[in-house]
N, CA and C of each residue as an Amber inpcrd file, in Angstrom:
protein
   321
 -19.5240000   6.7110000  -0.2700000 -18.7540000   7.8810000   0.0770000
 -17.3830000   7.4510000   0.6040000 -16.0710000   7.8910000   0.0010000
 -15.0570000   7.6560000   0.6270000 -14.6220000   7.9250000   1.8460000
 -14.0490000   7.5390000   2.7360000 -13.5380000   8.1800000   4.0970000
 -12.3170000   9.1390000   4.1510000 -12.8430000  10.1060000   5.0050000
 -11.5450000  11.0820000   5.3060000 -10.1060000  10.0630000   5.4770000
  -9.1850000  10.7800000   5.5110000  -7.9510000  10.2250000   6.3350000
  -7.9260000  10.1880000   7.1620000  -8.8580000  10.7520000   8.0890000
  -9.2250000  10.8370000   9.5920000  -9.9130000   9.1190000   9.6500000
 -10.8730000   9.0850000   9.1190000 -11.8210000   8.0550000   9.1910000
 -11.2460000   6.7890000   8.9410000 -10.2220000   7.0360000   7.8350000
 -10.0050000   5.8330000   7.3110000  -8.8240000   5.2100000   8.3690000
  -7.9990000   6.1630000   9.1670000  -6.9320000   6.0600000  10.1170000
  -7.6590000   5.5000000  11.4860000  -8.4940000   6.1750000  11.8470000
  -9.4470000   5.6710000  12.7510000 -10.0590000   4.0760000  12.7510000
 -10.3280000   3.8680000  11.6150000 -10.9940000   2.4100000  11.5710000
 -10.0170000   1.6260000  11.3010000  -8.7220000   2.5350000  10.5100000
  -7.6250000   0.8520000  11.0330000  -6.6830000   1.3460000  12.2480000
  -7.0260000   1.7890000  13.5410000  -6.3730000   2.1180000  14.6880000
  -7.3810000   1.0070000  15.1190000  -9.4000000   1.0160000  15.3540000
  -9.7880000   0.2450000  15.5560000  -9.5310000  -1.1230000  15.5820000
  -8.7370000  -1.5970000  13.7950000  -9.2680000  -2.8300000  13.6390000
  -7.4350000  -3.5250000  14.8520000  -6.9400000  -2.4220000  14.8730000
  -5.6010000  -2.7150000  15.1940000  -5.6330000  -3.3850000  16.9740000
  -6.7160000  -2.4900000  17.4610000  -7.2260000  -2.8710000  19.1160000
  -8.3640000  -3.6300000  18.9100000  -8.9070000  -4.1440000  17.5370000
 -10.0600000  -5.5800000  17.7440000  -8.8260000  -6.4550000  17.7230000
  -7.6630000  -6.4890000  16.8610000  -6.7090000  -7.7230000  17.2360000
  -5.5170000  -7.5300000  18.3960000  -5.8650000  -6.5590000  19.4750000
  -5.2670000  -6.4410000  20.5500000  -6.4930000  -7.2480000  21.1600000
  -7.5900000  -7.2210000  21.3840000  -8.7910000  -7.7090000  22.0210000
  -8.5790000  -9.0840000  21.6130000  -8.1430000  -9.5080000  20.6050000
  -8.2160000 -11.2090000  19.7440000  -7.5320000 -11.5890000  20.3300000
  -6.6380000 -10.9580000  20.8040000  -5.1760000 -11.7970000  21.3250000
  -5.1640000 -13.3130000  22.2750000  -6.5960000 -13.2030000  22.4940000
  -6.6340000 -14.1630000  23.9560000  -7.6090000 -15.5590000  22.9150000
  -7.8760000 -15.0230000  21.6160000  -9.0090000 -16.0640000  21.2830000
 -10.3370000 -15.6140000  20.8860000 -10.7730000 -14.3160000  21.7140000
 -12.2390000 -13.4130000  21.6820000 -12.0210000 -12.2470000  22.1520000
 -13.1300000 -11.5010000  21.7340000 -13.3980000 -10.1590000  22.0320000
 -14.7090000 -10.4750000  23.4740000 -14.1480000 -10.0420000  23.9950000
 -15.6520000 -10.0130000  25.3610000 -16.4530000  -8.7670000  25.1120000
 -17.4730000  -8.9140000  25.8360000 -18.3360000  -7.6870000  25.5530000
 -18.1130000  -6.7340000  25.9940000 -17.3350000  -6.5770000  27.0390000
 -16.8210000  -5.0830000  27.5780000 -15.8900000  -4.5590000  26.2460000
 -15.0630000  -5.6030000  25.4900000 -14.0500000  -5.0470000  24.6870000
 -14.7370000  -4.4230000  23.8200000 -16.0870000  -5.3350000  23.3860000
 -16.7390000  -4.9420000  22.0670000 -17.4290000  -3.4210000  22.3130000
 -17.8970000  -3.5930000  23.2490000 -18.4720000  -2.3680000  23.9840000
 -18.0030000  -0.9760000  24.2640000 -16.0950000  -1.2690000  24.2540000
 -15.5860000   0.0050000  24.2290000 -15.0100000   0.1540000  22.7840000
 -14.8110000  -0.7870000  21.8700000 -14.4260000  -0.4260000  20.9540000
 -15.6690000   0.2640000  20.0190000 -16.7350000   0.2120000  20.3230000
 -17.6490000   0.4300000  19.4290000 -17.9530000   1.8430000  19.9400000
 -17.8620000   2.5640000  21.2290000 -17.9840000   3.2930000  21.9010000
 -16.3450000   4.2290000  21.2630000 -15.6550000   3.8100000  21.0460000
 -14.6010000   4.5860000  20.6070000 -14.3750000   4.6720000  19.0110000
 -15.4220000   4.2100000  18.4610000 -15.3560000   4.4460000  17.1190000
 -16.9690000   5.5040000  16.9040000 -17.3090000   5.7270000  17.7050000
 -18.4300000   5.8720000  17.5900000 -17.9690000   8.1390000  17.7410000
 -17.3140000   7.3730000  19.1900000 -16.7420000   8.8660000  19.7550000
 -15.5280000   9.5410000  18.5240000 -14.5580000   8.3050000  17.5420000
 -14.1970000   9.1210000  16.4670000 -14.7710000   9.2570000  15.2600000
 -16.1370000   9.5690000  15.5530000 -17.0310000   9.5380000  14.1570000
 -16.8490000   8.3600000  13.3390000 -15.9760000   7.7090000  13.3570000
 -15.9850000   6.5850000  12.1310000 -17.6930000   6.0540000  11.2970000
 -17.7720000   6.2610000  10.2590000 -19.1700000   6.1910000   9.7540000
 -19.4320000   4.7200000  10.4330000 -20.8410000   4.8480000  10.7530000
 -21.6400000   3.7640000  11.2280000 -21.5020000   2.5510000  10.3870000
 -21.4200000   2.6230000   8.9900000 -21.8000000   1.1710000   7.9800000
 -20.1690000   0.7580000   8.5200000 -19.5640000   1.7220000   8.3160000
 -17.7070000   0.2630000   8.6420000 -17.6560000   0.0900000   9.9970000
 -18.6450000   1.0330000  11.1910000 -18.3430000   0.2670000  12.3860000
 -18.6360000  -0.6520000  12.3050000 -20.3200000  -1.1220000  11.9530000
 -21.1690000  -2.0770000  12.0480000 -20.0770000  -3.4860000  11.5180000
 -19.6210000  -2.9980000  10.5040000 -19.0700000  -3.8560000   9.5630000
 -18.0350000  -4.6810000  10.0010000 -16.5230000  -4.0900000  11.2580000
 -16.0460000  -4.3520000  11.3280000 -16.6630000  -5.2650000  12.7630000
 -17.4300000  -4.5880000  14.1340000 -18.0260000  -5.2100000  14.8940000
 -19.0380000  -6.5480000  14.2870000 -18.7830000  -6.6680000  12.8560000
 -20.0620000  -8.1930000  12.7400000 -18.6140000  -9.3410000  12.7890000
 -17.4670000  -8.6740000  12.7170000 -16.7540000  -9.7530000  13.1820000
 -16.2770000 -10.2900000  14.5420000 -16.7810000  -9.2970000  15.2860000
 -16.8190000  -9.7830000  16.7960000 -17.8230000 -10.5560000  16.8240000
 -19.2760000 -10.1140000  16.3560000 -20.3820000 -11.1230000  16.5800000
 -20.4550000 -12.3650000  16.0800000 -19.4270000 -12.9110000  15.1860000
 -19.0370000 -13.6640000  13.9670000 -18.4260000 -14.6580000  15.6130000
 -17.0360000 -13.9670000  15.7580000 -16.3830000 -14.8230000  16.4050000
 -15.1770000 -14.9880000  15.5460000 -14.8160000 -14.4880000  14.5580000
 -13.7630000 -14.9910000  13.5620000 -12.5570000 -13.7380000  13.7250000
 -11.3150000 -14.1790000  13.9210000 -10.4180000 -14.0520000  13.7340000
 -10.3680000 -12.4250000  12.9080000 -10.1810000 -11.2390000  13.3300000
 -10.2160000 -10.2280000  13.0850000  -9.3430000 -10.0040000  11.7430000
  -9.6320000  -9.2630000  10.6620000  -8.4210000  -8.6610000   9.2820000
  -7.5130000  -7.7640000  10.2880000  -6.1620000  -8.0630000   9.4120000
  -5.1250000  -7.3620000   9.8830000  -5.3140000  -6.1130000   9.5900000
  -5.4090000  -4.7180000  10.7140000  -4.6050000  -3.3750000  10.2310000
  -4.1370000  -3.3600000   8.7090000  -4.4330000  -2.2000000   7.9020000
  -3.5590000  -1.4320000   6.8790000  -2.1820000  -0.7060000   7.7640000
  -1.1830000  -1.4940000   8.1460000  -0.0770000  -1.2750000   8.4500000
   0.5280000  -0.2070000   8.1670000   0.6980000   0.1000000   6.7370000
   1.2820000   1.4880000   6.0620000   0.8630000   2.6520000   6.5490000
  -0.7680000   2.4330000   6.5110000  -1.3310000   3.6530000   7.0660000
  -1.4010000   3.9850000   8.5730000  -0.9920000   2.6210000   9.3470000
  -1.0730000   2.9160000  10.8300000   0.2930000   3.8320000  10.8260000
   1.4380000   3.4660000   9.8120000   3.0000000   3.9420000  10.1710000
   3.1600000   5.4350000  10.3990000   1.8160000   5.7610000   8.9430000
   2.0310000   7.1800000   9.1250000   1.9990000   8.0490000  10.6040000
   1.0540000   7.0020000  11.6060000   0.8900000   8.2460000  12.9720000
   1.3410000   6.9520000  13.5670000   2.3100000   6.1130000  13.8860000
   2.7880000   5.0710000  14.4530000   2.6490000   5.5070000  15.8060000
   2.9330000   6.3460000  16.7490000   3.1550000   6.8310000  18.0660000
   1.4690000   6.8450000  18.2830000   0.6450000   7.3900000  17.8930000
  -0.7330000   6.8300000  18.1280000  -1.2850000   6.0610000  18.3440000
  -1.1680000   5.2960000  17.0510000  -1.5510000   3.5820000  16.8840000
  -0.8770000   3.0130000  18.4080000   0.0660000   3.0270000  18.4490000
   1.0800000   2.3520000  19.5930000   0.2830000   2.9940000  20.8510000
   0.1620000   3.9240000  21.2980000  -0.4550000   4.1570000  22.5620000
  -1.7060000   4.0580000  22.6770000  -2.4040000   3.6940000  21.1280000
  -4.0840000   3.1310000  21.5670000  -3.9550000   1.5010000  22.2090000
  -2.8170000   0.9710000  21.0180000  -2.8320000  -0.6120000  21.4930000
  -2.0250000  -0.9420000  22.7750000  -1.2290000  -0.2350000  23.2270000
  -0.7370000  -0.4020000  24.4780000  -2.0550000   0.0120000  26.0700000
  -2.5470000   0.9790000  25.4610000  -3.8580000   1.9460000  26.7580000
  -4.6960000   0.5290000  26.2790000  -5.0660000  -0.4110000  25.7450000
  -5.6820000  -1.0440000  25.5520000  -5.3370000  -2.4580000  26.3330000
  -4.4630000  -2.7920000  26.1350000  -3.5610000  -4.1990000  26.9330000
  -3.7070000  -3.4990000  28.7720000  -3.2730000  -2.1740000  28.6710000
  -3.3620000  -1.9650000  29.8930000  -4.6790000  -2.0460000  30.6080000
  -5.6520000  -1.7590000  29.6110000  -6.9810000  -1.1080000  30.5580000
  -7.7190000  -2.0560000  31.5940000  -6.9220000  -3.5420000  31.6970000
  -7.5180000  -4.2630000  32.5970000  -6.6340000  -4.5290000  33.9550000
  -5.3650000  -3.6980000  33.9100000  -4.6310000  -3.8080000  35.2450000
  -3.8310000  -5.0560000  34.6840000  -3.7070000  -5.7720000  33.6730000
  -2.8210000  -7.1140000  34.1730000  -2.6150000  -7.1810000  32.4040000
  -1.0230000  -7.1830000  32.0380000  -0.0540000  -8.0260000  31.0450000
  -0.4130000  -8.9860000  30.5640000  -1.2360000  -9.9390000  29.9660000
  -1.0860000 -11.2690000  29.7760000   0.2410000 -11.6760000  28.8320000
   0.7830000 -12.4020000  28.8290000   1.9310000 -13.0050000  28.3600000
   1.9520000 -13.0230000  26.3890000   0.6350000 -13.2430000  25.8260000
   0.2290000 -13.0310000  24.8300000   0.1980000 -11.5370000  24.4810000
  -0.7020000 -10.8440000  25.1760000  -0.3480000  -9.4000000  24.4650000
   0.8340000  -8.7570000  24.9460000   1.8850000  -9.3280000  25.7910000
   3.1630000  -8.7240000  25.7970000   3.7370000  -9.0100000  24.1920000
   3.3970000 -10.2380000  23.8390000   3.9950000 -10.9980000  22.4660000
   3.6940000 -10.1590000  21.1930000   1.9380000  -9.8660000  21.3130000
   1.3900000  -9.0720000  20.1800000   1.9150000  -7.8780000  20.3940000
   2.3280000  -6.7290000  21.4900000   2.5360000  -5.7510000  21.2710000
   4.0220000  -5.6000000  20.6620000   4.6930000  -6.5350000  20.8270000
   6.2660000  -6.5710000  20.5220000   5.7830000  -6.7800000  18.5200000
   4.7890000  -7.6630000  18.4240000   4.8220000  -7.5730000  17.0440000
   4.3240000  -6.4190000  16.4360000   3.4600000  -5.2050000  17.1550000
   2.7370000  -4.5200000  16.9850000   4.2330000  -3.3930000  16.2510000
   5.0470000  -2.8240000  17.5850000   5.3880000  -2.3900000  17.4370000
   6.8260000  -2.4600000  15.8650000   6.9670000  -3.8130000  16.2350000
   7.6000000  -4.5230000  14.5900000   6.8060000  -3.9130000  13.3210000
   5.7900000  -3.6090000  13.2410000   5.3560000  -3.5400000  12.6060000
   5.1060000  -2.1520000  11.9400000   5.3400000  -1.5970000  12.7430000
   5.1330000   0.1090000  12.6010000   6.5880000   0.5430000  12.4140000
   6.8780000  -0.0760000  12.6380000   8.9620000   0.7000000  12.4570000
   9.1220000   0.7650000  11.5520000
């Protein structure tokens, strides 16, 4: 079954905050835990959550975002991956770096 544009926007907003979560090397389990919890809460069908979370369990280096399609709602994308860097109280020097590319990327 194909995915809405909803769905399909959703799972690459996801994959966009699994490589805000990568930024350090890994996803920890709190990360994995809310990202799966926030794909869950935007319906994203279960087989591409599963799918994209077996690369947290993997350990490997997350696929890049469909970029084009993040551009279309760019101001979204951007305040999931920013509420995301924030949600632990502290900047690391790396995701100051990734969000500067983030936002490169959506312009």
């Amino acid at each position: 079954m194909a995915l809405s544009s909803e769905d399909a926007f959703n799972l690459e907003v996801l994959k966009l905050l699994l490589s805000v979560a990568w930024v350090d090397g890994a996803v920890d389990q709190q990360e994995a835990q809310m990202l799966l919890g926030l794909g869950r809460s935007w319906t994203v069908p279960e087989a591409e959550l599963q799918a994209l979370m077996g690369q947290v369990k993997e350990g490997t280096k997350p696929s890049d975002p469909n970029w084009e399609l993040l551009k279309t709602r760019s101001d979204d994308a951007l305040m999931a991956a920013r509420a995301l860097v924030l949600a632990d109280g502290k900047v690391k020097p790396e995701e100051s770096a990734f969000l500067k590319r983030v936002v490169a990327s959506l312009a």
